[in-house]
N, CA, C and O of each residue as an XYZ file, in Angstrom:
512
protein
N      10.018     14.999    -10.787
C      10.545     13.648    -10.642
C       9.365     12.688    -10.526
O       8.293     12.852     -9.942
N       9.825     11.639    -11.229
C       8.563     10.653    -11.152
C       8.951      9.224    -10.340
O      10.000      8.959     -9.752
N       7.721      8.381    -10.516
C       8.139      7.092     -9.668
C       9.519      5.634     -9.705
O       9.719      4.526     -9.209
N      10.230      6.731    -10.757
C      11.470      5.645    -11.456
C      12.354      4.757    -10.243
O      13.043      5.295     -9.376
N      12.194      3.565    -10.375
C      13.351      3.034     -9.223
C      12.332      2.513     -7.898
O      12.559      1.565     -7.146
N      11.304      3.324     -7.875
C      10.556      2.904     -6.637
C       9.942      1.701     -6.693
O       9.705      1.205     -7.795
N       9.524      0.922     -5.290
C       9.196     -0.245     -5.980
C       7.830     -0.578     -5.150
O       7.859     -0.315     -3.948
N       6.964     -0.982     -5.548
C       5.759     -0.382     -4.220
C       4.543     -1.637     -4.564
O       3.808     -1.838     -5.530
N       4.774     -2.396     -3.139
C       3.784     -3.719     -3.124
C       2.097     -3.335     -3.107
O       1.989     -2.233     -2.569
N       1.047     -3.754     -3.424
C      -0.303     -3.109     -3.522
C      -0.308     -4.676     -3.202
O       0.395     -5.603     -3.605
N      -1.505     -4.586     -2.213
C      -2.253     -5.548     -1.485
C      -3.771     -5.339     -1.637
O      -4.430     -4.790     -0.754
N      -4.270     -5.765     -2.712
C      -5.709     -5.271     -3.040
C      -6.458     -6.324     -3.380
O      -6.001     -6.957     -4.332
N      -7.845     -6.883     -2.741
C      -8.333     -8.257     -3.439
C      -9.541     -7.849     -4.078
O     -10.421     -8.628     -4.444
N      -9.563     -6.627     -4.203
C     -10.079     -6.463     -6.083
C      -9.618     -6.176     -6.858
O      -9.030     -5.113     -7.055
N      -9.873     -7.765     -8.059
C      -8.960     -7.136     -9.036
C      -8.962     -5.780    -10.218
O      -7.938     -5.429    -10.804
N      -9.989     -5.289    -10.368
C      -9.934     -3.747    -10.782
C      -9.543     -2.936    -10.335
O      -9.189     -2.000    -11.052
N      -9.440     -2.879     -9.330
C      -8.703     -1.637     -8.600
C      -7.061     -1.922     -8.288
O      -6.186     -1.089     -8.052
N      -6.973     -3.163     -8.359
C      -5.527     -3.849     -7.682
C      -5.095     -3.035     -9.488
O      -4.431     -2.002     -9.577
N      -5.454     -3.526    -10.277
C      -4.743     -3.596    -11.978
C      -5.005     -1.479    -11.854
O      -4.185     -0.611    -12.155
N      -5.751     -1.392    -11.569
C      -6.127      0.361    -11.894
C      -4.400      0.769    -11.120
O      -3.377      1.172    -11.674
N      -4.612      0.528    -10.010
C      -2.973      1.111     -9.356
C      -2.094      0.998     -9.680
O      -1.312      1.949     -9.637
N      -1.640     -0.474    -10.291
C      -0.797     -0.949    -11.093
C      -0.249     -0.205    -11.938
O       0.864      0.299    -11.791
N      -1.154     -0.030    -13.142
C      -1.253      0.671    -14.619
C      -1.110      2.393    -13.877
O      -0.996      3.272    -14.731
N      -1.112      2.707    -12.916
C      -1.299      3.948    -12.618
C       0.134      4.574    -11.887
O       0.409      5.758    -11.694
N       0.890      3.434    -11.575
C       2.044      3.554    -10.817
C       2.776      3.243    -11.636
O       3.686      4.069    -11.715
N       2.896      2.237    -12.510
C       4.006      1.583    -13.732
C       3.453      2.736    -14.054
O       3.390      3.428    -13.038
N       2.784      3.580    -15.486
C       3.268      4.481    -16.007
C       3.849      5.442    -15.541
O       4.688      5.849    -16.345
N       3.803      6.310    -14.157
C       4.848      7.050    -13.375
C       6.042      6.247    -13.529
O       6.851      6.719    -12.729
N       6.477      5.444    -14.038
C       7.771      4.678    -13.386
C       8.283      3.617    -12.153
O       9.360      3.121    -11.822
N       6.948      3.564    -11.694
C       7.060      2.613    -10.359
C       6.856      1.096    -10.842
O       5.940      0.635    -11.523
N       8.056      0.409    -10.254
C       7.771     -1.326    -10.275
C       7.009     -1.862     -9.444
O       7.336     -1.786     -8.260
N       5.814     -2.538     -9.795
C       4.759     -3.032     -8.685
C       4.552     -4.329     -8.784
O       4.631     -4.994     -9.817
N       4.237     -4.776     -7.513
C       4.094     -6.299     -7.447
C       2.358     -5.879     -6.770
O       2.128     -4.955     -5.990
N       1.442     -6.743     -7.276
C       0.046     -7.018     -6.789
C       0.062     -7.915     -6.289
O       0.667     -8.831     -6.845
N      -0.484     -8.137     -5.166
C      -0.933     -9.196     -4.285
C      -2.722     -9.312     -3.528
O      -3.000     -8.453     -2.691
N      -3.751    -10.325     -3.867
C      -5.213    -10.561     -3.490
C      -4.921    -10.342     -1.589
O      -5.429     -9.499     -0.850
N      -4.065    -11.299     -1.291
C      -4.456    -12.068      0.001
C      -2.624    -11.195      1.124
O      -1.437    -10.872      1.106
N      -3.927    -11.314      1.872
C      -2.434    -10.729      3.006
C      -1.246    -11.942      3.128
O      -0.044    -11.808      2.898
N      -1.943    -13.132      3.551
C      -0.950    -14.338      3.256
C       0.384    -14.136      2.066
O       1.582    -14.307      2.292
N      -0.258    -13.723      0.771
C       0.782    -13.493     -0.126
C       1.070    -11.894      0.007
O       1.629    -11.527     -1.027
N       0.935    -11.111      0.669
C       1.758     -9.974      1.225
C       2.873    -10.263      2.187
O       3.823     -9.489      2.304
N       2.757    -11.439      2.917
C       3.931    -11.568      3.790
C       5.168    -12.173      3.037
O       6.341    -11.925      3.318
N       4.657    -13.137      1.878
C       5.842    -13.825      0.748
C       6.777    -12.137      0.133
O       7.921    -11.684      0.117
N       5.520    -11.770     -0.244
C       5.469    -10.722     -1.925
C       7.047     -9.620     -0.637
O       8.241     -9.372     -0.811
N       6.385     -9.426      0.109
C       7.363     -8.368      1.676
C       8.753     -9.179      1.440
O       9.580     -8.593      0.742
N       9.024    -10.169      1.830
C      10.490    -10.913      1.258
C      11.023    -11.132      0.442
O      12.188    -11.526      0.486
N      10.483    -10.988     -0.411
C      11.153    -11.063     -1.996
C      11.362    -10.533     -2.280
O      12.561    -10.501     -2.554
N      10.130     -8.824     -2.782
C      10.252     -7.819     -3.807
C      11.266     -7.117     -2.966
O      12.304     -6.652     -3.437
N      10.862     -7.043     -1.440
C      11.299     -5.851     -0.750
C      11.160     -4.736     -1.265
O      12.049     -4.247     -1.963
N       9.722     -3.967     -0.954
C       9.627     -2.950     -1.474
C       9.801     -1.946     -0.702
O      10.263     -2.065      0.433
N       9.298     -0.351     -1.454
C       9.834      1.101     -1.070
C       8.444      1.779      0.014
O       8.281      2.803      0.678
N       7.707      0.635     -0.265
C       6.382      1.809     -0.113
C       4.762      0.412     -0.576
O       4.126      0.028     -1.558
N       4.840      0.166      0.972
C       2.883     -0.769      0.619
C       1.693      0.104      0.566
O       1.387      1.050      1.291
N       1.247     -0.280     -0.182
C      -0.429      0.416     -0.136
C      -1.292     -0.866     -0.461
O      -1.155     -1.545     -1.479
N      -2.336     -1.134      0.704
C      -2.752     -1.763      1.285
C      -4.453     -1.415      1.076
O      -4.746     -0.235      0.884
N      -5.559     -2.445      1.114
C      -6.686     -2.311      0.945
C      -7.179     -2.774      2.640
O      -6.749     -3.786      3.193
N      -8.304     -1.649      3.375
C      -8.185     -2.683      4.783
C      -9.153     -3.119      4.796
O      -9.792     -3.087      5.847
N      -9.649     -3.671      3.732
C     -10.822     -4.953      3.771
C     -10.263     -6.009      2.813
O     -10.511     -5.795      1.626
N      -9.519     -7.166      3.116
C      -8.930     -8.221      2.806
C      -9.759     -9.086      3.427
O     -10.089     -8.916      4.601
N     -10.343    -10.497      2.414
C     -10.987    -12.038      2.646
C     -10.087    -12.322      4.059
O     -10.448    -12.255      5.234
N      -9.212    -12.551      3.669
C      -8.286    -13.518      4.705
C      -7.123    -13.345      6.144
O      -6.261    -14.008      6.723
N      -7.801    -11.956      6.223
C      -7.250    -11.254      7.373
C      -7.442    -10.522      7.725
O      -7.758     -9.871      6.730
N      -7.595     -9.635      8.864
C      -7.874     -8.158      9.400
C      -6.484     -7.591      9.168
O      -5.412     -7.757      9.749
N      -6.774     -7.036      8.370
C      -5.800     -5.770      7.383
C      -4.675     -4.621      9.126
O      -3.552     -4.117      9.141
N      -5.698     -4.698     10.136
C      -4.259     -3.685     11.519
C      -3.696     -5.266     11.858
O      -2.467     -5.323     11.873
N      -4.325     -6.422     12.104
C      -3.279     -7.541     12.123
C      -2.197     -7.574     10.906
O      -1.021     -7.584     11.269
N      -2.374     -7.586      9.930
C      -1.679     -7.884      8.937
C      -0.482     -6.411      8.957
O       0.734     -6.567      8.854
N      -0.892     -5.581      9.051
C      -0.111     -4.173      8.990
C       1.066     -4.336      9.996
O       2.263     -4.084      9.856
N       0.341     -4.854     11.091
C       1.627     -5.301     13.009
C       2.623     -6.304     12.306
O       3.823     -6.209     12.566
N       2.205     -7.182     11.498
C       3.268     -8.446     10.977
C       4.573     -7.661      9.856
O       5.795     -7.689      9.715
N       3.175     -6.893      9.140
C       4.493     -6.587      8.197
C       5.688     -5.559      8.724
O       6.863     -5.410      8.388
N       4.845     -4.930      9.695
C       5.813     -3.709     10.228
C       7.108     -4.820     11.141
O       8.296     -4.509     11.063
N       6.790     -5.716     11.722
C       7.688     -6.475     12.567
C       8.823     -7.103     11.337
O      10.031     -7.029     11.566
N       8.394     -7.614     10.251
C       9.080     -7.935      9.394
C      10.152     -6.939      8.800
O      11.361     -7.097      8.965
N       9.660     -6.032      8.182
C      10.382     -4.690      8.021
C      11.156     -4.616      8.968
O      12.222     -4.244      8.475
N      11.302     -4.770     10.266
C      11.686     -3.875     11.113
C      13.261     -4.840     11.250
O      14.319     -4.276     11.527
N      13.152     -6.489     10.979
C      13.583     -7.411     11.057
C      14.687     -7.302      9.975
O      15.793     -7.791     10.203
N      14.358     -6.532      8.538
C      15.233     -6.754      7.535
C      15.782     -5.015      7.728
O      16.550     -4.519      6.903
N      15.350     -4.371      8.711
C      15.851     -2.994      9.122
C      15.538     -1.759      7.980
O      16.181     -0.834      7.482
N      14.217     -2.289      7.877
C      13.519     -1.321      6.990
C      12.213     -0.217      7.923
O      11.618     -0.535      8.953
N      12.120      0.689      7.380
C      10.868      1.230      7.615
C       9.617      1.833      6.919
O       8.731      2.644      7.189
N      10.002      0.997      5.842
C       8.581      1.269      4.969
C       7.424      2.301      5.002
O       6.610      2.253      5.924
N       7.344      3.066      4.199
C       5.682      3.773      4.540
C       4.936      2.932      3.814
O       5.232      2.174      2.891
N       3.507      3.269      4.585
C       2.250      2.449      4.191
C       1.169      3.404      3.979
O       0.830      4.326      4.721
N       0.583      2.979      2.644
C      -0.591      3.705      2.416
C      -2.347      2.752      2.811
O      -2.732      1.788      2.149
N      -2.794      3.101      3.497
C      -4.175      2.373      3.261
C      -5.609      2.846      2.363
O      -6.146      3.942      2.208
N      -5.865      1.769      1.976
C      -7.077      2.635      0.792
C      -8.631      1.727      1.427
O      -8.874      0.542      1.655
N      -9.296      2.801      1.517
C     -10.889      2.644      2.151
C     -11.467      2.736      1.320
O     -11.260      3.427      0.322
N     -12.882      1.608      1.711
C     -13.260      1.430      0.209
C     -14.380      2.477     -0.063
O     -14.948      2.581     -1.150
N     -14.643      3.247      1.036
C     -15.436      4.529      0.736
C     -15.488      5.537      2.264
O     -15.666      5.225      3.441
N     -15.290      6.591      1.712
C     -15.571      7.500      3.438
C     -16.474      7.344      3.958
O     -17.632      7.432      3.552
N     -15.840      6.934      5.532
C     -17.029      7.041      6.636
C     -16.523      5.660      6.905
O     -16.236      5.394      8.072
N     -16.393      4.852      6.088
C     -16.301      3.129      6.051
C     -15.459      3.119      7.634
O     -16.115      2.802      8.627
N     -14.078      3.463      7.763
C     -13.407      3.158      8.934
C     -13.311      4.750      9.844
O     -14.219      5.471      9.430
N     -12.806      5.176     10.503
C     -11.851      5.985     11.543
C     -10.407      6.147     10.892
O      -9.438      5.420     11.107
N     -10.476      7.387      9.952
C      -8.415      7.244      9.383
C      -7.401      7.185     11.198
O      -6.272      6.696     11.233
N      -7.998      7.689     12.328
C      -7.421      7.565     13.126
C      -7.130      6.456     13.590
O      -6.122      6.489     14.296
N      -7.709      5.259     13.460
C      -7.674      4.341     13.526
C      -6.995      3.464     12.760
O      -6.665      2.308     13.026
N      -6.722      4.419     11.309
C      -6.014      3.357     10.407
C      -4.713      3.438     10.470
O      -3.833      2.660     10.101
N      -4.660      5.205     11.345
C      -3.497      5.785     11.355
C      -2.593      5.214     12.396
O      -1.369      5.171     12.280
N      -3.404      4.695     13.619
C      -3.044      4.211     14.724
C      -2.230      2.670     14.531
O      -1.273      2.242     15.175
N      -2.921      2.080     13.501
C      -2.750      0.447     13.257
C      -1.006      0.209     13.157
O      -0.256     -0.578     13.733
N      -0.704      1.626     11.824
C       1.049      1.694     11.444
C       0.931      2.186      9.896
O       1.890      2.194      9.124
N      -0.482      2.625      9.535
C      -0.326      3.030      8.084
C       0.164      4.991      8.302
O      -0.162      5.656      9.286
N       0.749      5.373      7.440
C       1.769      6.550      7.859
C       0.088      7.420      6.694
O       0.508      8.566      6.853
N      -1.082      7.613      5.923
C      -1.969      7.979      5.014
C      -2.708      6.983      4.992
O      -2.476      5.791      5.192
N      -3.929      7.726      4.649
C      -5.191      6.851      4.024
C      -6.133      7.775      3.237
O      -6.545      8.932      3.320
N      -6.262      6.823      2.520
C      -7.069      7.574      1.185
C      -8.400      6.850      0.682
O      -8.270      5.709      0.238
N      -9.517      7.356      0.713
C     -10.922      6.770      0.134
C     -11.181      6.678     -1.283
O     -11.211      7.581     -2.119
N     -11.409      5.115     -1.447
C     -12.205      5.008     -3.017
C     -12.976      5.908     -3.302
O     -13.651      6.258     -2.333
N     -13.243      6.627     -4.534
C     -12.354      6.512     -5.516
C     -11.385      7.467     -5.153
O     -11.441      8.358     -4.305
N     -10.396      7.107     -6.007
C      -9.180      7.803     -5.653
C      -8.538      8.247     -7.387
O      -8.402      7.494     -8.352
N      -8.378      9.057     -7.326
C      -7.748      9.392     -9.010
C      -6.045      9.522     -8.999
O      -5.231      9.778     -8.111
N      -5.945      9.239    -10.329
C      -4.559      9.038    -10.259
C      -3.519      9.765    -10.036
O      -2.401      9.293     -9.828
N      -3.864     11.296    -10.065
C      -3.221     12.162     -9.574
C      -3.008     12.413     -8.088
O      -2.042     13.064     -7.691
N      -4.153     11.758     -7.057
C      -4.149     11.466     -5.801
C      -3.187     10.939     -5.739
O      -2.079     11.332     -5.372
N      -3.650      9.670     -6.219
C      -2.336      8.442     -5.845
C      -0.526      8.746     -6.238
O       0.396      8.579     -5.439
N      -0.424      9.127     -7.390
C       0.725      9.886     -7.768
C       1.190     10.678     -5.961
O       1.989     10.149     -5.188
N       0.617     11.673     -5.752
C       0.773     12.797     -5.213
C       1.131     11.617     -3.377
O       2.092     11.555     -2.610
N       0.445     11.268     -3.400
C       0.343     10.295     -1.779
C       1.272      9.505     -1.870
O       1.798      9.647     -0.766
N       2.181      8.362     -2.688
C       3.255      7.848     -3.241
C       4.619      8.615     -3.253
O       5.748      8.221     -2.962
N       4.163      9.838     -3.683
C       5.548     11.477     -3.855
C       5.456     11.512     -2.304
O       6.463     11.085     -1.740
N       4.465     11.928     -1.524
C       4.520     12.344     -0.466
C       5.262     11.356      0.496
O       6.139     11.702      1.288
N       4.901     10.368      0.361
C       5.103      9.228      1.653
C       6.462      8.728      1.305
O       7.070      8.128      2.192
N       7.103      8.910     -0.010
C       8.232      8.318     -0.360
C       9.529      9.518     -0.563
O      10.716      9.376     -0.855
N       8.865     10.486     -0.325
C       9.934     12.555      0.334
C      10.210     12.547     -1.330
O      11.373     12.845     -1.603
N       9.522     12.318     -2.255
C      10.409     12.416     -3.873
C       9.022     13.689     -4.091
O       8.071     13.711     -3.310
N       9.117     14.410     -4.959
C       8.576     15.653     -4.842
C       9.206     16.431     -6.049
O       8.919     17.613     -6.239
């Protein structure tokens, strides 16, 4: 089974890597909305309402465990519980315990190949 139907927000403010996930999740079948700025993660969270965020935790315009506490309160508001993926922009960079602690359910280090990402998406979303 692949990503058909799922719908999964990416919060990434690079744009190569934001478009790499994209192109990497649409061909599995997943509908994705990209978003640079956490600001437009809190819009992109009300609208798309998605299945599943994966999140970059080095964002310009916010500390990425602040931004994670908002969206989880939001979710929690439209009686969702979302899994969250976080992506580091290289090992060693953070503490996954720490990322784990913030409300992200995985975390995964640049680079990441697409069969990772596939596989962490299956996992966090029970489709398998």
């Amino acid at each position: 089974m692949g990503l058909e139907g799922l719908r999964v927000l990416v919060i990434e403010d690079e744009p190569d890597s934001a478009e790499l996930m994209t192109v990497i999740l649409e061909c599995d079948g997943a509908e994705v909305t990209a978003v640079g700025l956490a600001r437009d993660a809190l819009t992109a969270l009300r609208s798309f309402k998605p299945d599943l965020l994966i999140s970059s935790i080095e964002l310009p315009d916010a500390d990425v465990y602040t931004l994670i506490r908002k969206l989880r309160s939001n979710l929690l508001e439209q009686g969702s519980q979302t899994p969250a993926l976080a992506v580091v922009g290289y090992a060693g960079a953070v503490s996954h315990k720490l990322v784990l602690a913030a409300g992200f359910q995985m975390c995964l280090s640049k680079p990441i190949t697409p069969d990772q990402l596939v596989a962490a998406v299956l996992s966090l979303t029970e489709r398998r």
